[in-house]
C-alpha positions in Angstrom: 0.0 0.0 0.0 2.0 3.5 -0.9 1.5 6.5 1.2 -1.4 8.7 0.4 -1.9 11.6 1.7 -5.2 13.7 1.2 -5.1 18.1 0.6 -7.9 19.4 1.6 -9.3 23.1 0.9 -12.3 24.5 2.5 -14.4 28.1 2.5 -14.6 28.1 -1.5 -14.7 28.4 -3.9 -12.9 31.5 -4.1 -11.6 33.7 -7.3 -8.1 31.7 -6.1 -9.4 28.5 -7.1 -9.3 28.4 -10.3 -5.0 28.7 -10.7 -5.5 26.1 -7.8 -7.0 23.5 -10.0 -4.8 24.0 -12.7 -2.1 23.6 -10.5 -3.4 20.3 -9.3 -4.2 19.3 -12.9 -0.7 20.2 -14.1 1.0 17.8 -11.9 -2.1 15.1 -12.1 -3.1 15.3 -8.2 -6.6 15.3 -6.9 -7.8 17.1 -3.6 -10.8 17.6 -1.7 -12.8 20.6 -1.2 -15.4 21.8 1.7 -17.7 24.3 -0.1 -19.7 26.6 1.1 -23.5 26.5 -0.3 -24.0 30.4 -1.4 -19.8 30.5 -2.7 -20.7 27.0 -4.6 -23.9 28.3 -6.4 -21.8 32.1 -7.3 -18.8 29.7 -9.0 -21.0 27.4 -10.1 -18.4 26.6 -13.2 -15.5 26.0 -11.0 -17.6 23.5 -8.9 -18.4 21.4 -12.0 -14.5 22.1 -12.8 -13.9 20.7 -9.6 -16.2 17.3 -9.7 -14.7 16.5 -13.6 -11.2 17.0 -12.7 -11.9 13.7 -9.7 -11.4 15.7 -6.7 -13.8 15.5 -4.3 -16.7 17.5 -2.8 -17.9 18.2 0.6 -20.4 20.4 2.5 -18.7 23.5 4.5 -22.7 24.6 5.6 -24.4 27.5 4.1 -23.2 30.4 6.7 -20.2 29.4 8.4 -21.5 29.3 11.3 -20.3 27.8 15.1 -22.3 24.7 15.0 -21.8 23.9 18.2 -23.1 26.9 19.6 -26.5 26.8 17.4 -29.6 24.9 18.0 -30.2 21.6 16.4 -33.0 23.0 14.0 -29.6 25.2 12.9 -27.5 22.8 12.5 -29.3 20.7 10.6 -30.5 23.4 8.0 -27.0 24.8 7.3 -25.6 21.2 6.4 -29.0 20.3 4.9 -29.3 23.6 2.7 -25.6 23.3 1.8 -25.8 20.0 1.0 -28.5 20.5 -1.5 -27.1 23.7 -2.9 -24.1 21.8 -3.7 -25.9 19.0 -5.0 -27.7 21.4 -7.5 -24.7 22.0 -9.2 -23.1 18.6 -9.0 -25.9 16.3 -9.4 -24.3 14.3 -6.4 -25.5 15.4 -2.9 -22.1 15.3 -0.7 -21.2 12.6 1.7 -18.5 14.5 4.2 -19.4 17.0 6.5 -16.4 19.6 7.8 -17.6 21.7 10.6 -16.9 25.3 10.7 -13.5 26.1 12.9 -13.7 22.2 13.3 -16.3 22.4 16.1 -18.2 19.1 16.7 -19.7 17.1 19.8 -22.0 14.4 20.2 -25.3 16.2 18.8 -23.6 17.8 15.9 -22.3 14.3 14.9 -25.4 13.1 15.3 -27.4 15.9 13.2 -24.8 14.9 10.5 -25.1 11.1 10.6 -29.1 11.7 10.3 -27.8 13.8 6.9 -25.7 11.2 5.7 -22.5 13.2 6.3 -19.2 11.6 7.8 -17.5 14.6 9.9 -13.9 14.9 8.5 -11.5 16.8 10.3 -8.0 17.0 10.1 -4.2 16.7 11.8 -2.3 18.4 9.8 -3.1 22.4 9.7 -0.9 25.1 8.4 -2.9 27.9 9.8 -2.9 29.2 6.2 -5.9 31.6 7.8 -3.2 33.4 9.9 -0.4 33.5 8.5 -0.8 34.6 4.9 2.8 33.4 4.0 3.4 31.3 1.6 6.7 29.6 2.1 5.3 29.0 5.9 2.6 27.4 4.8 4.9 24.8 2.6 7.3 24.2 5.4 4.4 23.3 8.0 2.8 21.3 5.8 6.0 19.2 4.6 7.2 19.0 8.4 4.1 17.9 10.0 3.1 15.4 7.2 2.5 11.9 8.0 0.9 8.8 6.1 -2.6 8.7 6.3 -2.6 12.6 6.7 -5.4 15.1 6.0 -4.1 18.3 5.8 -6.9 21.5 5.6 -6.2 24.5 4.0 -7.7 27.1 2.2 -9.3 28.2 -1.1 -10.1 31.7 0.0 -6.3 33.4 0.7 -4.0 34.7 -2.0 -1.3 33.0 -0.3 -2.4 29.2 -0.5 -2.7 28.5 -3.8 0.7 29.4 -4.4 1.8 27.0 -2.0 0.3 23.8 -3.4 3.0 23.5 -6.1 5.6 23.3 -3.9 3.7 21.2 -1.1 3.0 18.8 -3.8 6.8 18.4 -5.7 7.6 17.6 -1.6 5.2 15.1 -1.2 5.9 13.2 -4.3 9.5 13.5 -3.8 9.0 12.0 0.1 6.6 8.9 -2.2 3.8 10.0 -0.9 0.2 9.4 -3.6 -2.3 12.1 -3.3 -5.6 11.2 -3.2 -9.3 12.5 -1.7 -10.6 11.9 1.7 -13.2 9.0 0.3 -9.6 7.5 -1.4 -8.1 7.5 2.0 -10.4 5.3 3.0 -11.5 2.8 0.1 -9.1 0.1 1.5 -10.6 0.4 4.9 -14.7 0.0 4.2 -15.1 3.8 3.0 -16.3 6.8 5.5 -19.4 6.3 7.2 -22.1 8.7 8.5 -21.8 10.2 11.4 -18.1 9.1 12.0 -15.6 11.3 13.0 -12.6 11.1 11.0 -9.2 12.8 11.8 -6.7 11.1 10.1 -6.5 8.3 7.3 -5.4 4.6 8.0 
């Protein structure tokens, strides 16, 4: 089994993504990206850009907002809206589920099993949202990677995209595969509903 390793990209999409995907279609790698219902259905050609390149698509909610400090009836219309938002555009209603600021407990994993949404989170973070460096953002990535990792990122700074090429040439270079979050796991049963996933196998 090589190493894989899945990038992941949430908030978009973002006028930044389309250099983004031709910088993952230039060197043939695929990634998975969180959107965000109302930015999905405002870039609706970059989302169907997105689905035919073979990356993958998950639901960021509609508003961004704290789930876990929203009612249920909240929760479950920002990851139900999104969801269906996104599947307007895609034709496939998503599977994966990443919580705003990566805030989850027991009832918001349950709202999202009920959806039909696995929660994926993530163990390798650049703070790309902070620190608008780009060079930084490459060398956390590279030091902190690990088999089985799932890194999250950005769509939505200047200063990620420009990044990827780099983080990717290191990866491949270390032997690691790049592949989406539901990759990750097709050797191990595939991502389940309301399961919490940091990390792949």
């Amino acid at each position: 089994m090589s190493k894989c390793v899945a990038l992941t990209f949430d908030d978009g999409p973002s006028r930044y993504t389309p250099q983004l995907l031709s910088d993952l279609e230039a060197r043939h790698a695929v990634a998975t990206f969180f959107l965000i219902g109302p930015h999905a259905l405002a870039h609706r050609q970059v989302v169907l850009r997105e689905a035919r390149d073979g990356n993958a698509i998950g639901d960021h909610t509609v508003h961004h907002p704290r789930l876990t400090g929203i009612s249920s009836a909240r929760v479950s219309y920002e990851i139900t809206t999104a969801a269906r938002q996104i599947a307007s555009i895609t034709g496939h209603r998503p599977t994966m589920l990443r919580p705003p600021y990566g805030a989850w407990n027991a009832r918001v994993r349950a709202l999202a099993g009920r959806a039909g949404l696995a929660v994926i989170m993530w163990n390798v973070n650049p703070r790309d949202w902070k620190n608008h460096n780009t060079p930084l953002i490459e060398q956390r990535v590279l030091n902190h990677v690990r088999p089985g990792a799932i890194i999250d990122m950005h769509d939505t700074y200047a200063t990620t995209p420009p990044a990827v090429p780099k983080i990717i040439s290191g990866l491949k270079a270390r032997g690691y595969t790049l592949v989406t979050v539901p990759q990750l796991f097709a050797n191990t049963g595939g991502i389940k509903s309301g399961v919490v996933y940091h990390h792949g196998p």
